[in-house]
C-alpha positions in Angstrom: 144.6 -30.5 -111.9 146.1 -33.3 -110.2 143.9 -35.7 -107.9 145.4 -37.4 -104.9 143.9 -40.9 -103.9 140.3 -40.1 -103.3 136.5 -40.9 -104.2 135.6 -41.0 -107.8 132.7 -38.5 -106.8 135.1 -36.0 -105.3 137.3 -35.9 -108.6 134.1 -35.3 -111.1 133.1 -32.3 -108.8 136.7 -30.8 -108.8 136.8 -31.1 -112.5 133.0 -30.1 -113.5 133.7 -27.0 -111.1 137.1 -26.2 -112.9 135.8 -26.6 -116.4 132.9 -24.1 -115.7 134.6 -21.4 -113.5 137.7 -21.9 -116.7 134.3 -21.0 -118.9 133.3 -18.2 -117.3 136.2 -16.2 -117.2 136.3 -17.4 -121.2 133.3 -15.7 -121.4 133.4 -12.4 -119.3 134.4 -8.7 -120.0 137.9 -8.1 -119.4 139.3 -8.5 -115.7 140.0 -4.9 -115.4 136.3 -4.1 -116.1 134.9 -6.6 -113.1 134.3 -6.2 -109.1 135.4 -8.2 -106.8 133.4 -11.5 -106.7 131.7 -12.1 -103.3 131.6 -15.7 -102.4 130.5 -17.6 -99.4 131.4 -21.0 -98.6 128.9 -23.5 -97.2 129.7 -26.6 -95.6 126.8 -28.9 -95.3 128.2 -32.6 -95.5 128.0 -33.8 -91.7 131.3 -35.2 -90.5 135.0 -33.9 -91.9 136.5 -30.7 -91.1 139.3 -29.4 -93.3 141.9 -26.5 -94.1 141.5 -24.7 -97.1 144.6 -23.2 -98.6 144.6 -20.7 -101.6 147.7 -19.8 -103.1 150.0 -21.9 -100.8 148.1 -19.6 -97.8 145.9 -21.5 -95.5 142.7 -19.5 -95.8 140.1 -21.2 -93.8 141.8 -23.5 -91.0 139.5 -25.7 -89.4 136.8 -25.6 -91.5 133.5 -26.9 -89.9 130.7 -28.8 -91.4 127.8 -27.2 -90.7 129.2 -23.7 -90.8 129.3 -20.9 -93.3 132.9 -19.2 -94.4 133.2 -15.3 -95.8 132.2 -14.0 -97.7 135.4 -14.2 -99.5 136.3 -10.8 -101.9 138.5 -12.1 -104.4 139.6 -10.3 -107.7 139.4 -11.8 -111.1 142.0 -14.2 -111.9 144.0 -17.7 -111.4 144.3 -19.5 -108.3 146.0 -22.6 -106.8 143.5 -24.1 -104.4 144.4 -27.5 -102.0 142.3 -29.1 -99.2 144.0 -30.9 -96.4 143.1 -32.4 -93.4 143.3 -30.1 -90.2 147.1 -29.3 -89.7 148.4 -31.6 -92.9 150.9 -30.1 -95.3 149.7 -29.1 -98.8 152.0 -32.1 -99.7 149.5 -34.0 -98.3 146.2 -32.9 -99.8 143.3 -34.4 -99.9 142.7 -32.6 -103.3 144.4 -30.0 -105.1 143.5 -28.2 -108.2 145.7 -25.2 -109.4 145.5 -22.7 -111.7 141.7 -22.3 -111.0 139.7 -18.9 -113.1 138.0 -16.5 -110.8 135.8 -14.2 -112.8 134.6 -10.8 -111.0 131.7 -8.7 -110.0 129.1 -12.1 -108.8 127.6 -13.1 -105.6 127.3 -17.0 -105.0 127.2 -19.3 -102.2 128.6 -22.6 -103.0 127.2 -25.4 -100.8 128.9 -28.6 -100.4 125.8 -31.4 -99.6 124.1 -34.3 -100.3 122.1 -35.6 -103.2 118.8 -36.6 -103.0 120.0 -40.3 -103.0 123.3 -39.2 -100.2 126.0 -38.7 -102.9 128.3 -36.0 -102.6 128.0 -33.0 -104.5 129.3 -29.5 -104.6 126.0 -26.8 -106.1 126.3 -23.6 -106.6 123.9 -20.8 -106.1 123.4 -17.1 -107.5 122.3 -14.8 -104.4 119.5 -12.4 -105.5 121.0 -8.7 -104.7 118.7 -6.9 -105.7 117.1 -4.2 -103.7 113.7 -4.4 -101.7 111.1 -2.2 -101.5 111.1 -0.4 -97.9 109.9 -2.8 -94.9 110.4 -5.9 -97.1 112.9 -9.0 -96.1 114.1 -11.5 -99.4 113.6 -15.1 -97.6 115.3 -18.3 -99.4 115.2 -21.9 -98.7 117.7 -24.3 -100.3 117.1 -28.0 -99.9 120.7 -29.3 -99.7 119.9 -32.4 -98.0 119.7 -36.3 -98.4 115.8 -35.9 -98.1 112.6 -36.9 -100.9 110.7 -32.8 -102.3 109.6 -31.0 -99.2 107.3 -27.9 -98.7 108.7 -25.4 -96.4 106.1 -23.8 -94.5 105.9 -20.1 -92.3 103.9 -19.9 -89.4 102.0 -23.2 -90.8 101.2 -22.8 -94.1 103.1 -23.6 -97.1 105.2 -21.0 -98.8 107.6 -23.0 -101.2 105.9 -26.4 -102.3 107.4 -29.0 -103.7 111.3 -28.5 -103.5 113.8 -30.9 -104.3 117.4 -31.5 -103.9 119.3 -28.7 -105.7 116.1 -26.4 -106.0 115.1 -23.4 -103.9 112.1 -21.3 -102.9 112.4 -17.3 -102.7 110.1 -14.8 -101.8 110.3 -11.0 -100.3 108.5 -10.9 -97.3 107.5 -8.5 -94.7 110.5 -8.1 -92.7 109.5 -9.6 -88.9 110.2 -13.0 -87.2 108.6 -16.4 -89.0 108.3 -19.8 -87.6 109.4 -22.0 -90.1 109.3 -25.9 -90.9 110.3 -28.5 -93.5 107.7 -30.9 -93.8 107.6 -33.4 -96.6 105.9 -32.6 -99.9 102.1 -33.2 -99.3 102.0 -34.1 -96.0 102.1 -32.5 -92.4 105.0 -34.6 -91.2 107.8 -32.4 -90.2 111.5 -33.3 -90.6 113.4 -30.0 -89.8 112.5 -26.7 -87.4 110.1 -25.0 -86.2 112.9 -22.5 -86.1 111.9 -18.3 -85.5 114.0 -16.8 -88.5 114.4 -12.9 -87.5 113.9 -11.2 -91.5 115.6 -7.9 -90.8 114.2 -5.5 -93.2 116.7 -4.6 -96.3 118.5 -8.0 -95.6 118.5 -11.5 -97.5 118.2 -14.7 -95.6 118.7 -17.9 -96.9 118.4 -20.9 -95.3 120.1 -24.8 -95.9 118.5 -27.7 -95.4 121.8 -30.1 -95.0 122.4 -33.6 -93.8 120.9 -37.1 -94.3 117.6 -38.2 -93.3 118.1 -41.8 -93.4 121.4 -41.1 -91.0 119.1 -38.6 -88.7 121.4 -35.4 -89.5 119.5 -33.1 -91.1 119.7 -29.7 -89.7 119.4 -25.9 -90.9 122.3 -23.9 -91.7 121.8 -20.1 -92.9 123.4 -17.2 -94.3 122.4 -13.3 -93.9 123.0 -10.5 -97.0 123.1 -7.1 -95.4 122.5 -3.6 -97.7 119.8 -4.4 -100.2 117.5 -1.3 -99.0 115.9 1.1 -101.9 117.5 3.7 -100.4 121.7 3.7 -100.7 122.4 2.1 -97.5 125.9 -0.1 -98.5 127.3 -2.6 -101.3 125.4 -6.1 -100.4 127.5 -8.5 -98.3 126.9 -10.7 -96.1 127.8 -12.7 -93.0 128.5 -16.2 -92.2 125.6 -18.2 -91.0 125.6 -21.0 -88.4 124.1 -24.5 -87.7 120.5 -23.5 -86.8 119.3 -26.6 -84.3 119.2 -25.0 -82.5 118.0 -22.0 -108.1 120.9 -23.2 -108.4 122.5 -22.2 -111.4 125.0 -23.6 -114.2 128.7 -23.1 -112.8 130.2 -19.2 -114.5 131.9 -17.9 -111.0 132.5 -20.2 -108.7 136.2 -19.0 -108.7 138.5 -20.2 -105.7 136.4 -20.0 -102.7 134.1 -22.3 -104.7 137.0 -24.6 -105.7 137.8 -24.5 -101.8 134.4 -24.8 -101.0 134.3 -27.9 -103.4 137.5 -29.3 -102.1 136.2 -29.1 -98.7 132.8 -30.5 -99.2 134.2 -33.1 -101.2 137.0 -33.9 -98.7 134.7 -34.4 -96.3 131.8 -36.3 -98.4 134.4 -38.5 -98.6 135.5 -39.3 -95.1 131.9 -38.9 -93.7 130.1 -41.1 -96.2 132.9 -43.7 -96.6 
């Protein structure tokens, strides 16, 4: 892996991601035996957009923070991944890790955000597939934001107490639209939404709480996985989520579109926080 000039942060996240997606693979079935992996790339650092390249091809041009790329179907296996600054060469990335292990058959979302205490860091998260019982919507709420625990709360009362940077809150619900808020932990004092969430029945929704509340950025970015009815009704997806302001888990796939998701994130943690 080699490490253009850049923040300290931004190297440990390339590396930590590396050494666990390099485990992973280590520690799978054989390539041959494995799906596709399915992974969605979250941007959630206000500030820096980017172009992801993977294998020498740019991938995501333009990347936004704030926005939600893929998901990405890649097969097991190696790849070269390098983050630049919209229209730079590769020869001028911003980070650039190569021969990076892809392992198969997993859905994740990796989110580029904010500590609790506003450093960057790159978490990722194991989407919950499975199937739901007819009528039923699977809500999530991530708290990916430069913000003290927070309850998040549907049509006014608390659903997920407690939750703190890195954590998340899950529950299948009847499918319908909610009115949800962030609120701080204990209190009634709101820092994100009300937002109306439509929960379509048979799909996963999870919602991001992104951004800095000391530098008044928080918002809500979400993501939608499509096909989890009891009944056959397609292989679960997903589709890309947008600014709405209108658990995690130990790295085993992250895989390339996490490494560009990381180099993204991390590219831009480091011009937006610098």
């Amino acid at each position: 892996m080699r490490i253009l000039p850049f923040r300290r942060a931004a190297a440990i996240g390339a590396v930590a991601l590396l050494s666990f997606g390099a485990a992973a693979a280590l520690g799978s079935s054989p390539a041959y035996a494995k799906a596709n992996s399915q992974v969605t790339v979250v941007h959630g650092i206000p500030g820096q957009a980017v172009d992801v390249y993977v294998n020498g091809k740019k991938t995501i041009p333009d990347f936004q923070p704030g926005k939600v790329a893929g998901p990405l179907s890649l097969p097991a296996g190696q790849y070269d991944i390098a983050l630049t600054k919209p229209g730079d060469a590769i020869g001028s990335a911003l980070l650039k890790v190569d021969n990076a292990e892809v392992p198969g058959d997993a859905n994740i979302s990796l989110v580029a955000h904010l500590t609790a205490d506003g450093k960057p860091a790159l978490t990722p998260f194991a989407n919950d597939t499975a199937k739901l019982a007819a009528g039923k919507a699977r809500l999530t709420v991530r708290h990916a934001a430069a913000a003290p625990a927070v309850d998040i709360r549907a049509g006014g009362k608390p659903v997920f107490e407690g939750v703190t940077n890195g954590k998340e809150g899950k529950a299948d619900l009847d499918a319908g639209t909610v009115s949800a808020d962030v609120v701080l932990a204990g209190s009634d004092t709101r820092v994100l939404g009300p937002a109306d969430l439509d929960l379509k029945e048979g799909t996963a929704t999870i919602v991001y709480a992104v951004g800095s509340a000391e530098d008044k950025t928080l918002d809500i970015v979400s993501q939608t996985i499509t096909g989890l009815h009891s009944a056959p009704g397609g292989v679960p997806s997903g589709d890309g989520g947008q600014a709405d302001g209108n658990g995690s888990l130990p790295w085993y796939g992250v895989g390339a579109a996490g490494i560009l998701l990381a180099l993204f994130g991390l590219t831009r943690l480091v011009t937006g926080r610098r």
